[in-house]
C-alpha positions in Angstrom: 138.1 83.4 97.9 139.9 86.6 98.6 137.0 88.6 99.9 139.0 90.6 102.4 139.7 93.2 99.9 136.5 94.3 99.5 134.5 97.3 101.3 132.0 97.1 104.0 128.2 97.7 103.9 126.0 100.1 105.5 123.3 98.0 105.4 124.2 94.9 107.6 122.6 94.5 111.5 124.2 92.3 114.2 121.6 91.5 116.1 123.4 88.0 116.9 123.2 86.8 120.9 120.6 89.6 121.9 117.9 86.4 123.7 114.7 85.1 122.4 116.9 82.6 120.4 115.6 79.0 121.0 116.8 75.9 119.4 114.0 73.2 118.4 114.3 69.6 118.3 116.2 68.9 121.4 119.7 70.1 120.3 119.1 69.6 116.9 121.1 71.3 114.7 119.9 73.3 110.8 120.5 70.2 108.7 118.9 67.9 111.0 115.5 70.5 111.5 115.1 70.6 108.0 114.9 67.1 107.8 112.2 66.8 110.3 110.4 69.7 108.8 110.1 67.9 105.4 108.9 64.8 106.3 106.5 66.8 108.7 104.9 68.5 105.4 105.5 65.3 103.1 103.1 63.2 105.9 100.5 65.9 106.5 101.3 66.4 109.9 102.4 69.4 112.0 106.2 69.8 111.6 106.4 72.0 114.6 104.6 69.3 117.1 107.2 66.7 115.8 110.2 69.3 116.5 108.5 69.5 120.3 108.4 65.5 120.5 111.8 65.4 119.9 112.9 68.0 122.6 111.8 69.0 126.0 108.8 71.3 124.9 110.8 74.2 126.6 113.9 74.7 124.2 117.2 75.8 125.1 119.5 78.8 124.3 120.5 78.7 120.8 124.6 78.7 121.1 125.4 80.6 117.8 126.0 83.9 119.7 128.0 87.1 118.5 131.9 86.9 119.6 132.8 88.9 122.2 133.5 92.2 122.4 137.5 92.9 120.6 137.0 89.5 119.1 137.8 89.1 115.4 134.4 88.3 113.9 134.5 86.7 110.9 131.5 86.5 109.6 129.9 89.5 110.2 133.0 90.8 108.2 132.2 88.3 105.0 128.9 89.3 105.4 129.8 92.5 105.0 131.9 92.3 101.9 129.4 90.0 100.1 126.7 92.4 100.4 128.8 95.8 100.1 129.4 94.0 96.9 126.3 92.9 95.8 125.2 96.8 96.3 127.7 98.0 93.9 127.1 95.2 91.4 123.6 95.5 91.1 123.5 99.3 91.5 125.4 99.5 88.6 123.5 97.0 86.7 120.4 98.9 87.1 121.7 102.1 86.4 122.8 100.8 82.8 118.9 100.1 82.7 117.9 103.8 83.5 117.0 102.7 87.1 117.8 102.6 90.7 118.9 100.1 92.8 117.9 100.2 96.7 119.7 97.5 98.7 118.4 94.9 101.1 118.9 95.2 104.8 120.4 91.9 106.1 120.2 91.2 109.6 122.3 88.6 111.4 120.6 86.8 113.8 121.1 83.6 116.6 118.4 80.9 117.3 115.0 82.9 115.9 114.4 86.5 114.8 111.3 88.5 114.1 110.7 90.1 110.8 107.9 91.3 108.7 106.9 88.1 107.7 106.3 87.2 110.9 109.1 84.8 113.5 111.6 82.8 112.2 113.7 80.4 114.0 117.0 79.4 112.6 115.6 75.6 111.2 114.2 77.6 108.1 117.5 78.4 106.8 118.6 82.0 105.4 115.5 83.8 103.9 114.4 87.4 102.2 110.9 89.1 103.7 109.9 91.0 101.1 107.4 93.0 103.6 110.0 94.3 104.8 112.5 93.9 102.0 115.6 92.5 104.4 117.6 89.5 104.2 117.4 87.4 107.6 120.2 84.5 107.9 122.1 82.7 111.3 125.4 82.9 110.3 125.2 78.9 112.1 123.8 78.1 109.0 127.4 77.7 107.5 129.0 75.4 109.6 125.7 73.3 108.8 126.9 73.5 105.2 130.1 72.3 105.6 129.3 69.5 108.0 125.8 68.1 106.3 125.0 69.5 103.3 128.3 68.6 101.4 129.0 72.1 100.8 131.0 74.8 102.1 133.9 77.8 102.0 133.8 81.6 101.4 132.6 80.9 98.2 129.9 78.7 98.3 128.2 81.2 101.4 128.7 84.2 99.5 126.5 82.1 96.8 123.4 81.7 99.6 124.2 85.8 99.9 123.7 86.3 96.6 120.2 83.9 96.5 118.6 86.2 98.5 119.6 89.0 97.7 118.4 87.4 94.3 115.0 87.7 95.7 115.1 91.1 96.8 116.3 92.2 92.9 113.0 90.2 92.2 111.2 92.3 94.2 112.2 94.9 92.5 111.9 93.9 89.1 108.6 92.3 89.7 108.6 88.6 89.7 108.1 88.1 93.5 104.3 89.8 92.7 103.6 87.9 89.6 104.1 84.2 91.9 102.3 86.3 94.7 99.3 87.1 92.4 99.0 83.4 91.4 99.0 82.5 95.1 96.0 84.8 96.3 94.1 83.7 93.1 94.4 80.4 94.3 96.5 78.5 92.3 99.4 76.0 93.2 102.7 77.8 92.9 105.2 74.8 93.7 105.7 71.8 91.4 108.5 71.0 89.4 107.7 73.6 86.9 105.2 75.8 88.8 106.0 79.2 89.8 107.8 78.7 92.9 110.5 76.7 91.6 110.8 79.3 88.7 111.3 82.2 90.7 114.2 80.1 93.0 115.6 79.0 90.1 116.1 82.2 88.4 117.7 83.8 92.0 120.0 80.8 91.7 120.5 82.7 88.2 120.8 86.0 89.9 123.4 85.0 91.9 125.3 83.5 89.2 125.3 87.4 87.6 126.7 88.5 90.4 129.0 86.1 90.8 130.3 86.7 87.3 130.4 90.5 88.2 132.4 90.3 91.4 135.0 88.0 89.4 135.4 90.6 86.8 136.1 93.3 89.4 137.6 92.2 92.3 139.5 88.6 91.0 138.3 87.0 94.4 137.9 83.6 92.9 140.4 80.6 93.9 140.8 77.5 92.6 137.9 75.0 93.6 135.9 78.0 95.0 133.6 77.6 92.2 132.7 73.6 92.3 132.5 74.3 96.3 129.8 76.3 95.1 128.2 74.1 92.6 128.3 71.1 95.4 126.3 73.8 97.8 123.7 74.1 95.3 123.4 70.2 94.3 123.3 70.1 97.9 120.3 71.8 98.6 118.0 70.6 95.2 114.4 69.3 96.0 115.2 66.0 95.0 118.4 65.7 97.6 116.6 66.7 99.8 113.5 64.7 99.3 115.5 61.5 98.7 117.8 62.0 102.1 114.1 62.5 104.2 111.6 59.6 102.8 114.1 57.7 100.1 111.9 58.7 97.1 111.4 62.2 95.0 108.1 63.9 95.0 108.2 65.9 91.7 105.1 67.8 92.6 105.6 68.8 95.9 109.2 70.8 94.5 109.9 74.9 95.7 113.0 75.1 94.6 114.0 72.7 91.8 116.5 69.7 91.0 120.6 69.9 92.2 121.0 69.8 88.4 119.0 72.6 88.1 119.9 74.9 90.7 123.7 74.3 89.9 122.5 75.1 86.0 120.9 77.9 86.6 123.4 79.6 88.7 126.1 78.6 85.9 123.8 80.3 83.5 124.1 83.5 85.3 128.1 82.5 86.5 129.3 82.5 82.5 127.1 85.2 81.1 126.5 87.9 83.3 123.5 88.8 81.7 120.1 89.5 83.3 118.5 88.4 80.0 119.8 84.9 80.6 117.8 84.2 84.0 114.0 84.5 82.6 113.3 81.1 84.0 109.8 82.4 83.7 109.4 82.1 80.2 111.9 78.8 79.6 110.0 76.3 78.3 112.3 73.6 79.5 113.7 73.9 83.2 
């Protein structure tokens, strides 16, 4: 992917290496917290207390820390590009709607990170707080792609970007307060066609628009960038992930949807480009 051409955001904050960052599990890395996490929630018990069984109960520093200073930082530039462009894409999206776009922050961060939603470490992966409307992700999280989610390269990370920043359009548009609404009144959001799993479907959609978007403009794409990107989402469907923690599939208990569908959703966006194309919330078949 031949991001380097692209312009740099205003909106990004290091805020890698600056302490508090603790790593769970004794040593464990993303792929392997997650993991532990699930089956945690799948048996009823307390997925944090299992994380402290398996370390010391004290932690240790978290070793994904900003380069140093004059170092060539890599990722903070991607991260950069990917959102500067996101900005301009979806600025210019809503402004052929008769509206305006206001961007996410995105905040970089090593080991665990406060945000309106409350603390975060690292094990729950790149997320959007829509309290505070910012995008939170340990840039870590991509060398955990490439080495145990069967994903990987510039393309397949600017596609986790672009998820999140999916969910901040949402915001925006509305959908994150319809699944909200359905939460307070009590109702169960996840399943494998429940709310939940239709609003991260549709930002796999989302990100797919942009995708299609970015193509059209800047020519990044290489050859294989795109399948790269198709294995990251089969990577992380429910039922992967399910099936690598306790062997089976748990239809019911779903937040995000099937690899088949997450890597068909995002396509859907990928080929069309059109917003119309990601109403996941009125599909009748996901």
């Amino acid at each position: 992917m031949r991001w380097r051409t692209g312009r740099t955001s205003t909106h990004v904050q290091d805020r890698r290496g600056r302490g508090g960052g603790l790593r769970l599990g004794g040593g464990l890395g993303i792929g392997g917290i997650v993991v532990v996490l699930l089956i945690g929630m799948l048996m009823g018990g307390d997925p944090l207390q299992m994380l402290a069984m398996l370390g010391d109960g004290g932690g240790a520093p978290a070793d994904t820390q900003a380069p140093a200073p004059g170092a060539p930082d890599r990722d903070l530039a991607f991260v950069n590009a990917i959102v500067a462009d996101t900005e301009s894409t979806w600025g210019a999206l809503f402004a052929r709607a008769g509206q305006t776009y206001a961007p996410p922050e995105m905040v970089l961060f090593s080991g665990s990170v406060s945000s309106g939603c409350g603390s975060a470490t690292a094990a729950v992966g790149p997320f959007y707080c829509p309290a505070d409307r910012t995008v939170y992700l340990d840039t870590g999280f991509f060398d955990e792609m490439r080495q145990r989610l069967g994903g990987g390269g510039d393309f397949a990370e600017a596609y986790v970007i672009a998820h999140e920043v999916g969910h901040h359009v949402q915001t925006l548009t509305g959908s994150t307060a319809e699944v909200d609404r359905q939460r307070a009144a009590g109702r169960d959001v996840a399943g494998a066609s429940g709310p939940l799993v239709r609003q991260e479907l549709q930002a796999d959609c989302l990100a797919g628009v942009w995708a299609h978007h970015a193509q059209r403009s800047n020519h990044w794409l290489e050859p294989g960038d795109l399948e790269r990107a198709m294995d990251t989402a089969a990577a992380i469907g429910d039922d992967r992930l399910q099936r690598q923690s306790r062997g089976t599939v748990t239809p019911d208990s779903f937040s995000h949807g099937t690899s088949e569908q997450r890597t068909r959703w995002f396509r859907a966006g990928f080929d069309s480009g059109a917003l119309a194309r990601c109403d996941t919330f009125a599909s009748g078949a996901l």
